[in-house]
Backbone as XML, in Angstrom:
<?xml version="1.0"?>
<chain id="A" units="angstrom">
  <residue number="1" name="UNK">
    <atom name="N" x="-10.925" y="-8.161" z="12.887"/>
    <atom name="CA" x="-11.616" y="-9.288" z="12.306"/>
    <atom name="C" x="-12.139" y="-8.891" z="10.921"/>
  </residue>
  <residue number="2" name="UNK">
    <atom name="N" x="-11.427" y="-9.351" z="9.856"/>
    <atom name="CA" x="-12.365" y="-9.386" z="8.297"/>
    <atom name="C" x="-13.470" y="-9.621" z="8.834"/>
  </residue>
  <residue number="3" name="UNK">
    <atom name="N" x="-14.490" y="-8.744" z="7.757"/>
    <atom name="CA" x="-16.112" y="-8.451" z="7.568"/>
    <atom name="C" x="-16.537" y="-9.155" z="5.840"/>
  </residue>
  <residue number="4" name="UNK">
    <atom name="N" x="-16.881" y="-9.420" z="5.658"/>
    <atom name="CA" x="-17.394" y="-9.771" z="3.870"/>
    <atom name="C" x="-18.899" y="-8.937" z="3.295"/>
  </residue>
  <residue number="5" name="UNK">
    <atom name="N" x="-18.648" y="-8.706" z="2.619"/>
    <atom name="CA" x="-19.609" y="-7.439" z="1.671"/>
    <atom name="C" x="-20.191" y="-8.499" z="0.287"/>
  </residue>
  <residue number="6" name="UNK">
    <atom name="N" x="-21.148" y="-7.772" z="0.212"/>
    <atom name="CA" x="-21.516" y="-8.349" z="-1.105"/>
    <atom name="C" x="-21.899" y="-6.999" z="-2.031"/>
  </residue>
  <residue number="7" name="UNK">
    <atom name="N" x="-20.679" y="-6.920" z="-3.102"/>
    <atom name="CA" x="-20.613" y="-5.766" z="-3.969"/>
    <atom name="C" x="-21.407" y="-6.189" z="-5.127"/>
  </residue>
  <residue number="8" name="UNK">
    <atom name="N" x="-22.499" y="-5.069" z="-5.184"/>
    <atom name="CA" x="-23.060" y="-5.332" z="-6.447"/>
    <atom name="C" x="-23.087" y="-4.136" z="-7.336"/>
  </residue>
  <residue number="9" name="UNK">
    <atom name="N" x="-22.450" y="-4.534" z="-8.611"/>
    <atom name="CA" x="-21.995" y="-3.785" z="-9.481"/>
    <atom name="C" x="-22.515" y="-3.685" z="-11.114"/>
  </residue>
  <residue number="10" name="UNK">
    <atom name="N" x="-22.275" y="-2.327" z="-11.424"/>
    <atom name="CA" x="-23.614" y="-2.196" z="-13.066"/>
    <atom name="C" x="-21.838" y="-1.238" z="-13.799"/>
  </residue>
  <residue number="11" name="UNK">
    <atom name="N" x="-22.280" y="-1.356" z="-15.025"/>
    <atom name="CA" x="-21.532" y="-0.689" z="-16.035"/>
    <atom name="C" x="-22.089" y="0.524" z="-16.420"/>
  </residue>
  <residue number="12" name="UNK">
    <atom name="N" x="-21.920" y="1.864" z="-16.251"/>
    <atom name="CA" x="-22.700" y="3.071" z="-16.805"/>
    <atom name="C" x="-21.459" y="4.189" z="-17.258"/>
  </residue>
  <residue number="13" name="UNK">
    <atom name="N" x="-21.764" y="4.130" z="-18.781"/>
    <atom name="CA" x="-21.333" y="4.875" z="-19.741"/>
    <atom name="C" x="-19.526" y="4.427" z="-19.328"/>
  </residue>
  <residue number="14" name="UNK">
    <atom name="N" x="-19.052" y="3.071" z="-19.569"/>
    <atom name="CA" x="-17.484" y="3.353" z="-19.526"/>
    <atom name="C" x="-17.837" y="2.983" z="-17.945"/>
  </residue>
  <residue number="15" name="UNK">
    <atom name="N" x="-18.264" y="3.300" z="-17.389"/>
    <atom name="CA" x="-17.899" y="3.054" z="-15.695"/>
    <atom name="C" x="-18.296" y="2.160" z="-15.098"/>
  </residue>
  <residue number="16" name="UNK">
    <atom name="N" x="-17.298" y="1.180" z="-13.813"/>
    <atom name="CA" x="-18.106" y="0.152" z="-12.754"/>
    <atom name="C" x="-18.603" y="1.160" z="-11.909"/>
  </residue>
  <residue number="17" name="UNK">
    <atom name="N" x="-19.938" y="1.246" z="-11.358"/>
    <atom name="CA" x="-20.411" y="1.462" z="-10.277"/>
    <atom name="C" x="-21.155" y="0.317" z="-9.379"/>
  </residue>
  <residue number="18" name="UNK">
    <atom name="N" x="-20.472" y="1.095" z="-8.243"/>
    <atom name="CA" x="-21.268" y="-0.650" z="-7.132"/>
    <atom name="C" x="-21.974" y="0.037" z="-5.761"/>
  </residue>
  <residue number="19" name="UNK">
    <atom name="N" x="-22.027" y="-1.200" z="-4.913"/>
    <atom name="CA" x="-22.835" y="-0.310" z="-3.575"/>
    <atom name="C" x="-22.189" y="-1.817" z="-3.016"/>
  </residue>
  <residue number="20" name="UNK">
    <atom name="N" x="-22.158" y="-1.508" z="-1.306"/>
    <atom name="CA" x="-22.061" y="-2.959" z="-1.040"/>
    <atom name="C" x="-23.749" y="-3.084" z="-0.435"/>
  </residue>
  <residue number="21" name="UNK">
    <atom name="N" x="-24.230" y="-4.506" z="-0.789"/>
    <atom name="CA" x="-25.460" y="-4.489" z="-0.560"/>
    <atom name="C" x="-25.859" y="-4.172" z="1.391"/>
  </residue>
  <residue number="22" name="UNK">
    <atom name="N" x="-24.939" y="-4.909" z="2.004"/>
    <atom name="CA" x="-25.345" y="-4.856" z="3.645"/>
    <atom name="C" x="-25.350" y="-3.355" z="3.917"/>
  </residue>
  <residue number="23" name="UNK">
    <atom name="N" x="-24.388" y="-2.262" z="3.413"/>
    <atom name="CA" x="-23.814" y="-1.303" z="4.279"/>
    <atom name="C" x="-24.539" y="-0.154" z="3.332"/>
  </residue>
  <residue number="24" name="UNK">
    <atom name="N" x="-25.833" y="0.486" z="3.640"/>
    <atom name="CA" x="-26.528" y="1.272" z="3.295"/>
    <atom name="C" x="-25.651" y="2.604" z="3.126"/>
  </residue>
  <residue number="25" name="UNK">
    <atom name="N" x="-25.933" y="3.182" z="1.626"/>
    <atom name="CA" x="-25.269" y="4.448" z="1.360"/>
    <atom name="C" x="-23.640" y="4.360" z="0.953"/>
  </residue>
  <residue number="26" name="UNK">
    <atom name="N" x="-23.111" y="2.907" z="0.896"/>
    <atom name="CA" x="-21.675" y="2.924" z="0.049"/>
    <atom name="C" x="-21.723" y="2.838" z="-0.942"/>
  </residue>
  <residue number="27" name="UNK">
    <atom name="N" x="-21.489" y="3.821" z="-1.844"/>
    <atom name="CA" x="-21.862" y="3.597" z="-3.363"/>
    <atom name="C" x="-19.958" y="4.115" z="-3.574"/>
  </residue>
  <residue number="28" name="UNK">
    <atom name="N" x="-19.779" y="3.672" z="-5.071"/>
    <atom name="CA" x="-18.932" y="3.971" z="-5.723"/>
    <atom name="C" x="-18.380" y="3.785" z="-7.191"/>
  </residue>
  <residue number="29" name="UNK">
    <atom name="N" x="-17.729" y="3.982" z="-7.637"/>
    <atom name="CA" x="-17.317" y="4.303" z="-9.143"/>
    <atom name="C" x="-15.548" y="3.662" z="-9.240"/>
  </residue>
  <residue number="30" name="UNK">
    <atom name="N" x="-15.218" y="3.469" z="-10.400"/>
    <atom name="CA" x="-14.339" y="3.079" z="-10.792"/>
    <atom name="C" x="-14.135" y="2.659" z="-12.514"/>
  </residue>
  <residue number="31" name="UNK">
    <atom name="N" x="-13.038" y="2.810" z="-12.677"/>
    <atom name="CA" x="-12.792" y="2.925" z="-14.587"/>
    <atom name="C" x="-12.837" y="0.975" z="-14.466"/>
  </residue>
  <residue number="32" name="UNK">
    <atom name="N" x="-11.940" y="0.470" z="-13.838"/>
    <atom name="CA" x="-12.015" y="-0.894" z="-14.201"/>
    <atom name="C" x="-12.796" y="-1.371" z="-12.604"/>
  </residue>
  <residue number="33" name="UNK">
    <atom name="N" x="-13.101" y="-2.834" z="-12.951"/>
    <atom name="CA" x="-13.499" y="-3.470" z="-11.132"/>
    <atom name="C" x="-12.644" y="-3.202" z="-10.634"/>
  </residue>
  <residue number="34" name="UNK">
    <atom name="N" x="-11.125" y="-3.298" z="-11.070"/>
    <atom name="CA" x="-10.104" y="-3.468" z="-9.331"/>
    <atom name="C" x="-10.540" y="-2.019" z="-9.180"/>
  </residue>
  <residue number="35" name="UNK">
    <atom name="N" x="-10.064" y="-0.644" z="-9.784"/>
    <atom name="CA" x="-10.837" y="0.539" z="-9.700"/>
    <atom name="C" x="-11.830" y="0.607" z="-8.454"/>
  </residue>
  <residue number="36" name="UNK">
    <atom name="N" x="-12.717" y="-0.208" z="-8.883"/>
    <atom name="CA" x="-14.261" y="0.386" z="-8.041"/>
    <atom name="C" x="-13.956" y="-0.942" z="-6.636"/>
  </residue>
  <residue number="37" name="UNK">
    <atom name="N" x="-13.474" y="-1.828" z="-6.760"/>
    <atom name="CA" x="-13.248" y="-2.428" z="-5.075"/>
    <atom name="C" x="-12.551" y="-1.741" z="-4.096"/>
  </residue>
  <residue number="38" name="UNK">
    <atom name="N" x="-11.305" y="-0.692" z="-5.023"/>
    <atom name="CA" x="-10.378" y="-0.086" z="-3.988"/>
    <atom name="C" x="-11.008" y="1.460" z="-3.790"/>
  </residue>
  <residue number="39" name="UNK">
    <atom name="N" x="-11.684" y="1.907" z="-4.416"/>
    <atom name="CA" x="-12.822" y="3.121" z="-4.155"/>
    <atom name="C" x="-13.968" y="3.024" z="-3.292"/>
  </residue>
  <residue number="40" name="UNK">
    <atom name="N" x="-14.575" y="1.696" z="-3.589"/>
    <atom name="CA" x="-15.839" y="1.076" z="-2.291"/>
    <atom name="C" x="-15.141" y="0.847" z="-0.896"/>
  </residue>
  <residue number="41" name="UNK">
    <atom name="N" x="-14.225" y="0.178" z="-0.829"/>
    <atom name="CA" x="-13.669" y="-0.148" z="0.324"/>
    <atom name="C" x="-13.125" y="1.049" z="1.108"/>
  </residue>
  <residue number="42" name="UNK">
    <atom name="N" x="-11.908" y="2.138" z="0.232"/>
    <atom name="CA" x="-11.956" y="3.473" z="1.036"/>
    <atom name="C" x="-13.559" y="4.290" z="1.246"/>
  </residue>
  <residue number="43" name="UNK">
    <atom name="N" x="-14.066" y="4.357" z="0.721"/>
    <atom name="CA" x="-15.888" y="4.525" z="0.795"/>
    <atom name="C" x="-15.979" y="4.053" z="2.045"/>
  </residue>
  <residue number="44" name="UNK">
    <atom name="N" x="-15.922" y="2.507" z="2.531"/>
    <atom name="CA" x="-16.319" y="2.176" z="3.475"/>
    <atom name="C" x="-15.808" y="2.294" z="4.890"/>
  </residue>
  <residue number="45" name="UNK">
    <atom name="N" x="-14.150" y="2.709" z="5.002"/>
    <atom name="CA" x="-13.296" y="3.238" z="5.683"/>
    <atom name="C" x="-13.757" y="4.474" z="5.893"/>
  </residue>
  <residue number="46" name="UNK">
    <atom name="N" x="-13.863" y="5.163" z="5.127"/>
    <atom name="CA" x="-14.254" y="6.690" z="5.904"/>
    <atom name="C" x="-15.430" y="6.353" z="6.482"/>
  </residue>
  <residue number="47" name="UNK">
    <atom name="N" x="-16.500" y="5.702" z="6.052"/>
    <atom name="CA" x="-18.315" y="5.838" z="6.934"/>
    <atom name="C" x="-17.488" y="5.279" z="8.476"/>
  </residue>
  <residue number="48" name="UNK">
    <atom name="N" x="-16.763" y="4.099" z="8.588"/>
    <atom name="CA" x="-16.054" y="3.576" z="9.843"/>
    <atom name="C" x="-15.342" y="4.611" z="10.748"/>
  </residue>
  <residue number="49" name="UNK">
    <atom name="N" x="-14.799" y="5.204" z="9.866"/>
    <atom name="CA" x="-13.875" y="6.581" z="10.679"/>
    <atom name="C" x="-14.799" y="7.695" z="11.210"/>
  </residue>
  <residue number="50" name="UNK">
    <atom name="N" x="-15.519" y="7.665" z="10.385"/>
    <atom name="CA" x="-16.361" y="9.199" z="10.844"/>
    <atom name="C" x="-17.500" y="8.549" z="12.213"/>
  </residue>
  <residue number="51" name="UNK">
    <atom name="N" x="-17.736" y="7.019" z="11.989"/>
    <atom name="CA" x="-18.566" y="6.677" z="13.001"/>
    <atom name="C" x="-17.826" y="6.498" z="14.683"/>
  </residue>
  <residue number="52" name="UNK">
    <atom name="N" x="-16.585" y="6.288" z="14.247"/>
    <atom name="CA" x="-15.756" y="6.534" z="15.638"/>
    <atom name="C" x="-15.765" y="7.578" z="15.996"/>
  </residue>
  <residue number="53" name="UNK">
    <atom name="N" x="-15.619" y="8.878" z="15.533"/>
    <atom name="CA" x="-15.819" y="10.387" z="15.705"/>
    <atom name="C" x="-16.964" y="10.496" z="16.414"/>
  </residue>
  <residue number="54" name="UNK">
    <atom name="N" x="-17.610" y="9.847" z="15.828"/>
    <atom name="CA" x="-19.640" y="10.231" z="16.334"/>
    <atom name="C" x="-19.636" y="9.417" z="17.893"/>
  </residue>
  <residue number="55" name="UNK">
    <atom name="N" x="-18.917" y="8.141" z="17.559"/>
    <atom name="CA" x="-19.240" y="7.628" z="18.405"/>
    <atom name="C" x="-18.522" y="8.225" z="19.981"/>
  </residue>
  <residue number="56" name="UNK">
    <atom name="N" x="-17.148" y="8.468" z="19.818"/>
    <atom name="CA" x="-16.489" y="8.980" z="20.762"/>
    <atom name="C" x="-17.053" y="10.401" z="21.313"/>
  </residue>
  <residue number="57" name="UNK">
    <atom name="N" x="-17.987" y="11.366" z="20.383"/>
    <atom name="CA" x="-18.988" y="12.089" z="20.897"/>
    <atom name="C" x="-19.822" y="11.815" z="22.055"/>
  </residue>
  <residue number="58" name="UNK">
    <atom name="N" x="-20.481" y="10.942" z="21.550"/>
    <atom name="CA" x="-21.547" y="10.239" z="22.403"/>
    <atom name="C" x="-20.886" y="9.681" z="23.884"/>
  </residue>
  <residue number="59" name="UNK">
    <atom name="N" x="-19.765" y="9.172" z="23.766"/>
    <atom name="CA" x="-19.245" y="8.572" z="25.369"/>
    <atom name="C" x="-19.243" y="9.776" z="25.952"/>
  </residue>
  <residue number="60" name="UNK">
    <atom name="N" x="-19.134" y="10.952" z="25.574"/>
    <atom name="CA" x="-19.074" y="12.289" z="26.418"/>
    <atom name="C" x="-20.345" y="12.847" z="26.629"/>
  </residue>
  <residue number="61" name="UNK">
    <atom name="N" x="-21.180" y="11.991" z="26.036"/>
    <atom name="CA" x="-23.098" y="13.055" z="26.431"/>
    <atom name="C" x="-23.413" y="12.008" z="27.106"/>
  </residue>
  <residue number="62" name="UNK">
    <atom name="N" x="-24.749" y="12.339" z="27.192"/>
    <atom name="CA" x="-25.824" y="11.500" z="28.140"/>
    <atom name="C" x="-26.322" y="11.325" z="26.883"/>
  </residue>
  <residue number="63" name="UNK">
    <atom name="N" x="-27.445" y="9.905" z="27.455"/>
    <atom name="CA" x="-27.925" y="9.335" z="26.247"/>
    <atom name="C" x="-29.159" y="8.753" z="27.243"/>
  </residue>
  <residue number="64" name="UNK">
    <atom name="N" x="-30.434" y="9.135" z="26.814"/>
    <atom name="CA" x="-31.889" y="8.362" z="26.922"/>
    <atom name="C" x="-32.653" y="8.072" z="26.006"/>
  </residue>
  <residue number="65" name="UNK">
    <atom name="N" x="-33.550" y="6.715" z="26.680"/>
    <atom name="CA" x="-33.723" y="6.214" z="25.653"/>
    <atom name="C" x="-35.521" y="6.720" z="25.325"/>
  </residue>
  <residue number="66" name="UNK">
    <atom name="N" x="-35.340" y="7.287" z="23.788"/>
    <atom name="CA" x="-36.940" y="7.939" z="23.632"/>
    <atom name="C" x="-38.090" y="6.776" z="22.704"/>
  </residue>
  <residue number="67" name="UNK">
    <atom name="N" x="-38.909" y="6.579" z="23.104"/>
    <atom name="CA" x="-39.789" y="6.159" z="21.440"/>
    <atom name="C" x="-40.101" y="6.769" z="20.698"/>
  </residue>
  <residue number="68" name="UNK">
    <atom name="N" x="-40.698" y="6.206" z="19.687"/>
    <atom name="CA" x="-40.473" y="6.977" z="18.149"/>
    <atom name="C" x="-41.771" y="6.296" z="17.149"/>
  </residue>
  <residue number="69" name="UNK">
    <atom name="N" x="-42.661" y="6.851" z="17.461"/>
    <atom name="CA" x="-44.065" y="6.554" z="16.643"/>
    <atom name="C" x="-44.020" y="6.328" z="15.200"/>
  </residue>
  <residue number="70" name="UNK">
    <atom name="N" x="-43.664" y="5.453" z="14.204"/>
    <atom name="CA" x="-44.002" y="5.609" z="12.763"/>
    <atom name="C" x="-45.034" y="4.974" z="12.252"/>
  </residue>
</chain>
């Protein structure tokens, strides 16, 4: 199922850099926009890949649930 992002993007020195706003910690770079959509999006493919890794970890542990005072 397509997901939709909202890329927000600045010009620094010669460069697009963006982040997508929902998905905390995707940042990326690119010489032109198409550049920095096809750099954000693999950006966002690997955080997806590595979270299946993590996640397929976890089906193999135990998991309880703790609270957490802040």
């Amino acid at each position: 199922m397509p997901r939709s992002f909202t890329l927000e993007y600045w010009q620094d020195e010669g460069w697009f850099v963006g982040r997508l706003k929902e998905v905390p910690g995707i940042f990326s770079q690119g010489e032109t926009l198409e550049d920095l959509k096809v750099n954000i999006l693999e950006a966002y493919r690997l955080m997806i890949d590595e979270e299946k890794k993590v996640l397929s970890a976890v089906v193999k542990s135990r998991i309880k649930a703790i609270q957490v005072e802040v």
